[in-house]
C-alpha positions in Angstrom: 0.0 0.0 0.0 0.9 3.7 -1.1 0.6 5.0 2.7 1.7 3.1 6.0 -0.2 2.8 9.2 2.4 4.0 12.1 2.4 6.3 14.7 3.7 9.1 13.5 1.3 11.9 13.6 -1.1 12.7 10.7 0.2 15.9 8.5 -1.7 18.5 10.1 -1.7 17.5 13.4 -0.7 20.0 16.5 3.1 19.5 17.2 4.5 19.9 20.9 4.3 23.4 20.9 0.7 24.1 19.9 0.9 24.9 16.2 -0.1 22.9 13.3 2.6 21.0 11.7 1.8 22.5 8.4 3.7 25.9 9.9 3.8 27.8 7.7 4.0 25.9 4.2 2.9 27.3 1.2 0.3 25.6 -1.1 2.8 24.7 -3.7 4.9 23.1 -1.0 2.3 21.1 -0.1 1.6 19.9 -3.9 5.4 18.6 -4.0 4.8 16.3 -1.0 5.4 12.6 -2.2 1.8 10.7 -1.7 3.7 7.9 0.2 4.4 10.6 3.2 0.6 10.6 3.9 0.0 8.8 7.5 -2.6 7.9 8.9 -2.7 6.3 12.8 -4.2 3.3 13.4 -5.1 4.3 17.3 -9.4 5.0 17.6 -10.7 5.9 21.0 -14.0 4.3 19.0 -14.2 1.7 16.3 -16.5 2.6 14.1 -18.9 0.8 12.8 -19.8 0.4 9.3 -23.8 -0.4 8.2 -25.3 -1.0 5.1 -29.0 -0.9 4.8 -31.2 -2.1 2.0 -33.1 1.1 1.0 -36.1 2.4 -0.7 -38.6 -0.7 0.3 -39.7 0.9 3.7 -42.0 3.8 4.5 -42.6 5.4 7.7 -41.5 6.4 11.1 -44.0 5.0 13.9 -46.7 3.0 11.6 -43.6 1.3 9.0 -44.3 -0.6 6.3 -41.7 -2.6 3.9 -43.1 -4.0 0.6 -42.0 -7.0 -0.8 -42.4 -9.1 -4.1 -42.2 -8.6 -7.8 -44.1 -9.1 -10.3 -43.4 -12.7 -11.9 -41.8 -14.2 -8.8 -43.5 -16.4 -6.6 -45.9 -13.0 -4.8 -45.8 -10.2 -3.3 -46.7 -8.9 0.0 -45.7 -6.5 3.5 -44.8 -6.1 6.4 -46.4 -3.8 9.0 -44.4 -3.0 12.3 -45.7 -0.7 14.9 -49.2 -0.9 14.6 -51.4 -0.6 17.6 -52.4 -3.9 19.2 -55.9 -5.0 19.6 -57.4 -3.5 16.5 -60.0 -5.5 15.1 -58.2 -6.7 11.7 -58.9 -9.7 9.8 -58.3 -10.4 5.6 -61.3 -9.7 4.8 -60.9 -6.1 5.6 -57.8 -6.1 3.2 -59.6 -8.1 0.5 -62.0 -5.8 0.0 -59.2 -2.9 -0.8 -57.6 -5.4 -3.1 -60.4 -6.5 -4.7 -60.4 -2.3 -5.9 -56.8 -2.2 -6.9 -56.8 -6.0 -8.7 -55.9 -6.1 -12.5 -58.8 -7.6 -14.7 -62.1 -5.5 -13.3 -63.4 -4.6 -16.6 -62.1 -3.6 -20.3 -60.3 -0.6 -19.7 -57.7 -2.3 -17.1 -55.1 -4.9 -17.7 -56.8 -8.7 -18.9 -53.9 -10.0 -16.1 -56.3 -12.6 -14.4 -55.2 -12.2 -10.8 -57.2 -12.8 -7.4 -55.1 -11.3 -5.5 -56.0 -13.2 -2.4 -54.3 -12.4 0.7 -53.2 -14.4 3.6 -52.4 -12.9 7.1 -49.2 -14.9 8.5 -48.5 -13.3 11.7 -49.1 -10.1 14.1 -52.9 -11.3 14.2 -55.0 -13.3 16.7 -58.1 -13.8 17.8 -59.3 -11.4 15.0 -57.3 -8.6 16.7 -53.6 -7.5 16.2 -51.3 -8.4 19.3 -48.8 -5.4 18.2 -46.1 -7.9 16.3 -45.2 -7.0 13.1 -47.6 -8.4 10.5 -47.3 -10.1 7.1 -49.4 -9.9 4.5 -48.5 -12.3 1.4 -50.3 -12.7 -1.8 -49.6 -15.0 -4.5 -48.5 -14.7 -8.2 -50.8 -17.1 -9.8 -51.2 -16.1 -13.3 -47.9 -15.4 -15.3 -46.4 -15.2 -18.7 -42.8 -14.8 -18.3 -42.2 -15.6 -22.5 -43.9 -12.6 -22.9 -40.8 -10.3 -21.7 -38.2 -12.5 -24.0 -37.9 -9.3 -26.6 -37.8 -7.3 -23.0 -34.5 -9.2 -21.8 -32.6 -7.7 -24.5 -34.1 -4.1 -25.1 -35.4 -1.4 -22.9 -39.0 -0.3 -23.0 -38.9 3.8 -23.6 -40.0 5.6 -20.0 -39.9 2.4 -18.2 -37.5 1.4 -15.9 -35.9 -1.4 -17.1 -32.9 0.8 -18.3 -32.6 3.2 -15.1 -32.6 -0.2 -13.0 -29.9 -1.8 -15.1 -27.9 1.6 -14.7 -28.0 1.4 -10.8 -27.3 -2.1 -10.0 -26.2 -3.9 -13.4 -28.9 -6.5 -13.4 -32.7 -6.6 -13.5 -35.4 -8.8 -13.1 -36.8 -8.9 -16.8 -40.2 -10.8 -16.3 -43.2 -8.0 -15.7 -40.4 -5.4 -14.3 -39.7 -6.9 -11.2 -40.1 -4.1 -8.5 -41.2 -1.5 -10.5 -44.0 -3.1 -11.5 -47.4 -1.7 -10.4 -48.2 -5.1 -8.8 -45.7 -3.7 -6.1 -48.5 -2.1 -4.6 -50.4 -4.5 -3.4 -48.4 -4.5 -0.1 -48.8 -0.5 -0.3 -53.0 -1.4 -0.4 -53.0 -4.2 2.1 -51.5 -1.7 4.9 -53.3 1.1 4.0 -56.7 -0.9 4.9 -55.1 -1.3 8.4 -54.2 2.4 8.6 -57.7 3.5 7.3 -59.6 1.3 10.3 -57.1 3.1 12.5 -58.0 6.5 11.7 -61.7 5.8 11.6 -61.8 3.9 14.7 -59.9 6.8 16.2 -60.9 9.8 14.8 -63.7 9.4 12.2 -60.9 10.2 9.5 -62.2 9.1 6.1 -60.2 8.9 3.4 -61.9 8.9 -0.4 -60.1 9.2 -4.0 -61.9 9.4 -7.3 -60.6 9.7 -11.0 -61.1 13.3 -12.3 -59.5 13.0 -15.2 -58.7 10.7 -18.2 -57.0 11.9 -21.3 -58.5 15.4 -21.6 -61.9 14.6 -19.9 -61.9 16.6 -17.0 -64.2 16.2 -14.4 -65.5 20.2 -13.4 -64.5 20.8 -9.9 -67.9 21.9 -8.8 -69.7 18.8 -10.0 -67.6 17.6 -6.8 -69.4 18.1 -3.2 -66.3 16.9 -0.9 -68.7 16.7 2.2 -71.0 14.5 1.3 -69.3 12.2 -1.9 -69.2 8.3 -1.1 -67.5 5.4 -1.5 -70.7 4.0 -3.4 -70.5 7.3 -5.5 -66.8 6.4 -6.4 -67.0 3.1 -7.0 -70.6 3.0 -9.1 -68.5 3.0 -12.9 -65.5 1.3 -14.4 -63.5 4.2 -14.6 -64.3 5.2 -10.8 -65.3 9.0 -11.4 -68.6 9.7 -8.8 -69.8 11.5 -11.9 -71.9 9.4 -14.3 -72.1 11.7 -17.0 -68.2 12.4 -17.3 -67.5 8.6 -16.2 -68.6 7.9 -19.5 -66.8 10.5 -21.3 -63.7 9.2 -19.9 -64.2 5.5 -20.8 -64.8 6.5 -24.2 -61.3 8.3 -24.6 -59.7 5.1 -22.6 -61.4 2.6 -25.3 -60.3 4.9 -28.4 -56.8 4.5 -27.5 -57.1 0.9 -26.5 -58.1 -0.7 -29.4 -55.3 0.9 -31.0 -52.3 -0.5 -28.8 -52.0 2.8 -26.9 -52.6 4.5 -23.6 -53.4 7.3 -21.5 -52.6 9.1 -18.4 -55.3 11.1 -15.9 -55.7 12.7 -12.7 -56.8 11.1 -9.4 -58.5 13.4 -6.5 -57.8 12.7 -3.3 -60.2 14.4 -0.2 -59.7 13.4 3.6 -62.5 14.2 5.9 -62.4 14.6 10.1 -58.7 15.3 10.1 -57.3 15.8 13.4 -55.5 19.1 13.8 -51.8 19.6 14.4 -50.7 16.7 12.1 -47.3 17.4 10.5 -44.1 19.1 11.4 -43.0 22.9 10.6 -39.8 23.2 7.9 -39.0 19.6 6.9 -41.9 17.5 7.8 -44.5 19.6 6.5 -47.7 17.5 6.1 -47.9 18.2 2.1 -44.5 17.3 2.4 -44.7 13.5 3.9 -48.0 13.4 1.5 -46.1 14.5 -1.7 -43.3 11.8 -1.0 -46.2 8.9 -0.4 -48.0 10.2 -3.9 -45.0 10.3 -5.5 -43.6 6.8 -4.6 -46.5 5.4 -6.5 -45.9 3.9 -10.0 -46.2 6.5 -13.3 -46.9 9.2 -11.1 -45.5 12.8 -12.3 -47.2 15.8 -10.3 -48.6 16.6 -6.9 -50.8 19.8 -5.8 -53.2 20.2 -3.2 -55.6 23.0 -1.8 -55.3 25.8 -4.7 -52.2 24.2 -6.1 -50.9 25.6 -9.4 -54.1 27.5 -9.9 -53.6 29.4 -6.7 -50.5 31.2 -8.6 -53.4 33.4 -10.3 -54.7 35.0 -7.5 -54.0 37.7 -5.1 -53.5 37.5 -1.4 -56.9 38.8 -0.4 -58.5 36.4 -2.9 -56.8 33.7 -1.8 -56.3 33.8 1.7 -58.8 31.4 3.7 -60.2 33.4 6.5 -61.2 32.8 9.8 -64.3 32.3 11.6 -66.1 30.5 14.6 -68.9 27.8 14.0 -71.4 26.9 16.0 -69.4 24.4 18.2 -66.7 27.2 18.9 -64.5 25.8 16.9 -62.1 27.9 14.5 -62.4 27.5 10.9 -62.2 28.7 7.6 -64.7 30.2 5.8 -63.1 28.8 2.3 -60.2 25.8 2.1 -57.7 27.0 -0.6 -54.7 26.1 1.6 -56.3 22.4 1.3 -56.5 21.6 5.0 -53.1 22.4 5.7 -51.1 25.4 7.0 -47.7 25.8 8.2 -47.4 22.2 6.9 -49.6 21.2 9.9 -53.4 20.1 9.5 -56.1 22.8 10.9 -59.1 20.1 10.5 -60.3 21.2 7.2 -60.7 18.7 4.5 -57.1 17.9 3.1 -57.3 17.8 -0.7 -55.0 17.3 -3.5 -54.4 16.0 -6.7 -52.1 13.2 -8.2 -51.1 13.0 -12.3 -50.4 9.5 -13.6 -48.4 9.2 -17.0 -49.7 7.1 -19.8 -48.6 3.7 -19.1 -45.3 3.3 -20.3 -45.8 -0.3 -22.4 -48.1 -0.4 -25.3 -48.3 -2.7 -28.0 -47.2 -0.2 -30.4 -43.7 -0.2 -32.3 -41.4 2.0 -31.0 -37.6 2.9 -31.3 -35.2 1.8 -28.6 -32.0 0.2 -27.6 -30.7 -3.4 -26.5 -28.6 -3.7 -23.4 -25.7 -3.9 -25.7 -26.2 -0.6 -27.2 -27.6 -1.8 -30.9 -30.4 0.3 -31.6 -33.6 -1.7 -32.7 -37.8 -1.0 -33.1 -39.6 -2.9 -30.1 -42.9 -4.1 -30.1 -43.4 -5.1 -26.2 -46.2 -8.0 -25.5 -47.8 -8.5 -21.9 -51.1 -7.3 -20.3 -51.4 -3.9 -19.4 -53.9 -0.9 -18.4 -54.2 1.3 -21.3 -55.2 3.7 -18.5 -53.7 3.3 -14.9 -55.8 5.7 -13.1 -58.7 3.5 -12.5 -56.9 1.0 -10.4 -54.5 4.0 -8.9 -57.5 5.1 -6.7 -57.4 2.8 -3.9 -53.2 2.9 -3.9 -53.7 6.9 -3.8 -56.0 6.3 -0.8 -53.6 3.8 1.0 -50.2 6.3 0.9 -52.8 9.0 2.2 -53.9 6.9 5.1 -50.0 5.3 5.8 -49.1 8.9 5.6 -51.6 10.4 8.2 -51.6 7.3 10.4 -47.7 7.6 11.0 -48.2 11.7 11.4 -51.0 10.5 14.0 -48.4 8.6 15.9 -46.2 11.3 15.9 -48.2 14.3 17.0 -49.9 11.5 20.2 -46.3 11.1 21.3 -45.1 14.6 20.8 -48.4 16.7 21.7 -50.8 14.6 23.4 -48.8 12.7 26.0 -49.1 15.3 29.1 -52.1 17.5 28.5 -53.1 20.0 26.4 -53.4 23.3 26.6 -57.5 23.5 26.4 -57.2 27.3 25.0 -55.7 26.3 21.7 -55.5 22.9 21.5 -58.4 20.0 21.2 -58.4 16.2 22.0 -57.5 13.7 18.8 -60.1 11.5 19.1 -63.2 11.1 16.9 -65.1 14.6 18.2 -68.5 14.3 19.4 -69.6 18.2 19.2 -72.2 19.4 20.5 -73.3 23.5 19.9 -72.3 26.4 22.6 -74.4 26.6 25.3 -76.1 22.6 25.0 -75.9 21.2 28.2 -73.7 18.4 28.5 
């Protein structure tokens, strides 16, 4: 080795006398020193340690989730750690979130005959959780790995197959491996625990709906975030609560279907009974942690909430939400363009925001590329895809939401909520049972 471990002192290093052993050499003195001089010393007062995590599978602090699986391998699943104990929880309660998100609903999804059944292996008994961690696993049981043989040797344009060969020199070919969208499934499955949570405990709800396919776009207005239901959402294909523009958009989805093509959209997300003070000022902001989660998903390539880009358009006196006190005493706002959050922390408005979705990136139609050695070739790619994700995207939008506000929940309890609160600003968490000024109690 160029440089020797010993006990002479680093170059640098305060001599006897208190001054650094550089004294007073210039900058091209230092240039003519011989690498081999460089020491370094062997003595630590503390080893240090050295540790490698596997990254990028895991989300949250308090309420954590890892995902696991990939697309063609034998299934996919998660892991939840840190959820409460004693929640009622069984897999019927995930199934029926699954059963949303599961390829094969209808015409404009992918043909990809899945039933995504789920089996709960651990962290559950007696119907209730115990507070272990627990596994969710659901098996691959309809795959067509010859369909990716062209796929081993070229890269689909705006997929990932080339970014993930360019980060860790090999990939898992069949379906995409991990960044397939059948990732999500573990995503879904904990989201339907976090969702019971927040109900059970605060009356959160948590409802998303496409609001726009292609360029059909679903009117604001025709909208009413207080009162839209899941029944609302879930009474078309294309999952827009609004019958007349649900069929607009499944028109635009079937025109580019039949042609080998796709299309992006929009999916709305609105959270109602939000408890206030979730999120953390600079860093943490709520919008924040909820842009990450949105953005984690699969073909997803903007985020707003409240006013969003639209809000740029306005003045401050027309956009500012004002404030006012109901008829519990409470302090609101008398219009929601900050979306339910300010300061980055929740003030128990409705939370709403807005996620874009790319047109799916594989489509049966010939397209120019390169193979892995750099020849460059015209691809047709084959497999079962969804001309249009944002159908299925709802209930995965939904579950991020919930992780999200679930593990802020946590946080704020520990942080906020442990000694009590200071009644003159702050109100209790739990699922408010209001009653006017003045009622009798």
């Amino acid at each position: 080795m160029a440089s020797s471990l010993c006990n002479k002192p680093f170059l640098g290093a305060p001599s006897s006398n208190g001054t650094s052993r550089f004294g007073s050499l210039h900058q091209s003195d230092l240039l003519r020193l011989p690498s081999p001089s460089l020491n370094f010393s062997s003595r630590r007062s503390h080893p240090q340690k050295f540790q490698i995590q596997a990254v990028g599978s895991t989300y949250g602090n308090y309420f954590r989730v890892t995902t696991f699986g990939e697309s063609h391998g034998g299934g996919v699943g998660c892991v939840i750690d840190g959820c409460p104990s004693r929640i009622p929880l069984s897999e019927a309660d995930m199934q029926v979130e699954l059963d949303r998100r599961r390829p094969g609903q209808s015409r404009i999804t992918t043909p990809r005959k899945e039933t995504d059944t789920c089996h709960i292996s651990s962290g559950v008994a007696d119907g209730v959780t115990t507070g272990s961690p627990i596994k969710v696993e659901v098996p691959n049981t309809d795959q067509r790995g010859h369909d990716y043989n062209e796929m081993s040797l070229a890269y689909r344009p705006s997929h990932a197959d080339a970014t993930y060969d360019f980060k860790y020199g090999v990939r898992s070919v069949q379906g995409g491996g991990r960044s397939s969208a059948r990732e999500t499934i573990g995503r879904v499955a904990a989201g339907a625990v976090a969702k019971k949570i927040l109900k059970q405990f605060s009356g959160t709800e948590v409802l998303a709906y496409v609001s726009q396919a292609h360029k059909v776009v679903l009117p604001e207005h025709l909208v009413d975030p207080e009162t839209l239901t899941l029944d609302q959402v879930e009474s078309n294909i294309v999952r827009c609560p609004n019958p007349e523009y649900a069929e607009k958009m499944i028109a635009a989805i079937d025109a580019v279907r039949v042609r080998g093509d796709s299309v992006g959209g929009v999916v709305t997300c609105i959270v109602r009974n939000v408890p206030r003070g979730l999120g953390s000022p600079v860093f943490d902001k709520l919008e924040a942690e909820l842009a990450k989660a949105a953005m984690s998903l699969p073909a997803t390539k903007g985020f707003e909430f409240g006013s969003g880009f639209a809000g740029t358009f306005l003045t401050g006196s027309e956009h500012n939400d004002e404030f006012f006190t109901d008829e519990h005493g409470r302090i609101r706002t008398r219009t929601n363009r900050s979306g339910g959050i300010q300061g980055g922390i929740s003030n128990g408005e409705i939370i709403n925001m807005r996620i874009a979705f790319k047109p799916t990136s594989t489509i049966g139609r010939k397209q120019h590329t390169v193979t892995r050695d750099r020849k460059e070739i015209e691809l047709t790619a084959r497999g079962r895809h969804d001309p249009c994700v944002v159908p299925r995207a709802v209930p995965m939008v939904e579950a991020m939401v919930a992780l999200v506000l679930v593990d802020q929940l946590m946080a704020q309890y520990a942080q906020c909520q442990l000694f009590p609160i200071n009644p003159a600003f702050q109100e209790p968490m739990e699922l408010p049972r209001l009653k006017p000024v003045g009622t009798p109690l």
